[in-house]
NUMAR-484018 format. One record per residue: residue number from 1; residue in one letter; x, y, z of N, C-alpha, C in turn. Coordinates in nm, 2 decimals, always signed. Atoms other than C-alpha are relative to their C-alpha. Example, Ala and Ser with C-alpha at 12.3 -4.5 7.8 and 13.67 -1.06 7.14 Angstrom:
% residues 2
> seq; type; nxx; nyy; nzz; caxx; cayy; cazz; cxx; cyy; czz
> 1; A; +0.09; -0.12; +0.00; +1.23; -0.45; +0.78; +0.09; +0.12; +0.00 $
> 2; S; -0.09; -0.11; +0.00; +1.37; -0.11; +0.71; -0.08; +0.11; +0.08 $
***
This chain:
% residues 56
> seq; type; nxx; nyy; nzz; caxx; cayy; cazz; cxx; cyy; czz
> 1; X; -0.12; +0.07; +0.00; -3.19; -1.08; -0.52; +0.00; -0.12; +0.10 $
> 2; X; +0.00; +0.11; -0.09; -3.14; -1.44; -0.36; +0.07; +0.06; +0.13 $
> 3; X; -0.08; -0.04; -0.13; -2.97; -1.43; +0.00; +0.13; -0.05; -0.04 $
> 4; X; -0.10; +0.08; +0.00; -2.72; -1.65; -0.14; +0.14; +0.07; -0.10 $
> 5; X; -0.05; -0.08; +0.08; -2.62; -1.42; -0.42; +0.05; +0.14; +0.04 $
> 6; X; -0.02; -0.10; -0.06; -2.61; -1.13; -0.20; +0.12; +0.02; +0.07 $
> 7; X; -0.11; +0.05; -0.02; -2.39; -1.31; +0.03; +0.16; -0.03; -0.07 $
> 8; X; -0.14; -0.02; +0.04; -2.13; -1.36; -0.22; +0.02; +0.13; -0.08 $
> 9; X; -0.01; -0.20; +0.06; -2.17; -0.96; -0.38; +0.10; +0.03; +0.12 $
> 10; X; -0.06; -0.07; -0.15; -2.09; -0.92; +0.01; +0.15; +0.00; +0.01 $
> 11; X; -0.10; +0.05; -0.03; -1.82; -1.10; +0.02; +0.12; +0.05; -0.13 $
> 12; X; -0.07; -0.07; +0.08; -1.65; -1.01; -0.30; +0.04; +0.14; +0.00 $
> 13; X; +0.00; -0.17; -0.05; -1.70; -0.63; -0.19; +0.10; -0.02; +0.08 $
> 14; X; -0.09; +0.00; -0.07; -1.55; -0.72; +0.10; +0.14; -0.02; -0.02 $
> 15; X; -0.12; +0.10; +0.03; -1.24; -0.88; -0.04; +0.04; +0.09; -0.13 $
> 16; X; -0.11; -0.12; +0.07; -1.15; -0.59; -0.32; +0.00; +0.10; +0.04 $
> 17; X; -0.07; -0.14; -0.08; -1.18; -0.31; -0.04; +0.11; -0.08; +0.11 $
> 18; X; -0.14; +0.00; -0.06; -0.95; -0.54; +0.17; +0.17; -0.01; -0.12 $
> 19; X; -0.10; +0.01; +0.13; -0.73; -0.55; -0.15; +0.09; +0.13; +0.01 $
> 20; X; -0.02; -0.12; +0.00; -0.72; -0.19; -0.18; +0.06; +0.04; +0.11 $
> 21; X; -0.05; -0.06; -0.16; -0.64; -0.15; +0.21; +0.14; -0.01; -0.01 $
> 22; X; -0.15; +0.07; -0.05; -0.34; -0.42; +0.17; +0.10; +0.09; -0.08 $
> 23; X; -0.04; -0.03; +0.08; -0.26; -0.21; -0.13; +0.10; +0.14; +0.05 $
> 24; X; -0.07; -0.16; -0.03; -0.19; +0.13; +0.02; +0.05; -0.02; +0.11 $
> 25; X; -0.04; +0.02; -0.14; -0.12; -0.01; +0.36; +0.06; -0.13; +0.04 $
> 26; X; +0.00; +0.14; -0.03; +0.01; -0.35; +0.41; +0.03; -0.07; +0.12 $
> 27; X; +0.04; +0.03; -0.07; -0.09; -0.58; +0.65; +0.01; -0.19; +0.03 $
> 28; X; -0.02; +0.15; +0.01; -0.04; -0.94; +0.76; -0.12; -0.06; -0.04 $
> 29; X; +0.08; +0.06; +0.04; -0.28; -1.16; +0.62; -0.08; +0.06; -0.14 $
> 30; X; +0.10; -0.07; +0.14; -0.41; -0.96; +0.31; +0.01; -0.06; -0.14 $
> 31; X; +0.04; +0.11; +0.11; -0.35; -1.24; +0.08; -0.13; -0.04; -0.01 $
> 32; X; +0.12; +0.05; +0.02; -0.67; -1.38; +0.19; -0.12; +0.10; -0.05 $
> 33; X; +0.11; -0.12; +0.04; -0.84; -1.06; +0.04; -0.04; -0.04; -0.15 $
> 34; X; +0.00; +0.08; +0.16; -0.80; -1.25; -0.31; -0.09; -0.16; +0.00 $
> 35; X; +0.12; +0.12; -0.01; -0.95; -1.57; -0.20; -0.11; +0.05; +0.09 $
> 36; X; +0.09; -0.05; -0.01; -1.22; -1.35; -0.05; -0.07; +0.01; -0.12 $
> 37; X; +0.07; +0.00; +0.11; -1.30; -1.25; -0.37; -0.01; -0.11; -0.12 $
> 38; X; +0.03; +0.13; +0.08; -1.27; -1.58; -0.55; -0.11; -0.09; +0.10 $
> 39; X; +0.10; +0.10; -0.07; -1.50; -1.75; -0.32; -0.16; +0.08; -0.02 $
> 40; X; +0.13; -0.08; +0.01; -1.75; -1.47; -0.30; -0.07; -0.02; -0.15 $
> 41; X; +0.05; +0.06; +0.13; -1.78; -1.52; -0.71; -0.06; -0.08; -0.04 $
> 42; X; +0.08; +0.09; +0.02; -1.80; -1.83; -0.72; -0.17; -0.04; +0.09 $
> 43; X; +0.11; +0.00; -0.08; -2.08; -1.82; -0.42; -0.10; +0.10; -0.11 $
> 44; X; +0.03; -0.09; +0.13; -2.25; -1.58; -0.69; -0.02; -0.09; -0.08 $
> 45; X; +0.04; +0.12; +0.09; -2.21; -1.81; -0.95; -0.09; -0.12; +0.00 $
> 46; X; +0.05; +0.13; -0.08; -2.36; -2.12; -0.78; -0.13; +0.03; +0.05 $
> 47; X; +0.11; +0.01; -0.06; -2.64; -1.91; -0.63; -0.07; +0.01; -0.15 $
> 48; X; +0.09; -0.07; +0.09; -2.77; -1.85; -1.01; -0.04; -0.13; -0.08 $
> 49; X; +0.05; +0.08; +0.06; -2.82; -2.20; -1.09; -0.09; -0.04; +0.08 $
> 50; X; +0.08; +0.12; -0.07; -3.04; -2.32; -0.82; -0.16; +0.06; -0.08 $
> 51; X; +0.15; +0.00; +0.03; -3.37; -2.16; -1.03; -0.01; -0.08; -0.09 $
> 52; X; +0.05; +0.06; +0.10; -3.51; -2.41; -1.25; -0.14; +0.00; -0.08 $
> 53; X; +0.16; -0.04; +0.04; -3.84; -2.35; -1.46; -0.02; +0.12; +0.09 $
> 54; X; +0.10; -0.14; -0.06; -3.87; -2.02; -1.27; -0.02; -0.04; +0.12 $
> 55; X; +0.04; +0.01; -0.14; -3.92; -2.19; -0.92; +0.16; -0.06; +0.08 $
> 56; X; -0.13; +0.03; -0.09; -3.68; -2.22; -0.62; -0.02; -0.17; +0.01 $
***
């Protein structure tokens, strides 16, 4: 797995267990748990174009 791609798995992880937290527990700021995981995605997404022909 790229680092770049990992990085946003990470991040999206991170951002639907703070989802779940704000869920049962709520908390100031736990909006940004949603733009965690839209950022992490698209980081994800973005890392899966940089191969071309099979080389970095």
């Amino acid at each position: 797995m790229h680092r770049t791609a990992g990085v946003g798995l990470a991040l999206s992880a991170l951002g639907i267990a703070a989802y779940v937290a704000g869920v049962l527990h709520p908390y100031p700021g736990r909006a940004f748990a949603i733009t965690a995981v839209m950022v992490g995605i698209t980081i994800c997404a973005i890392s899966e174009g940089r191969l071309v022909g099979g080389r970095e």
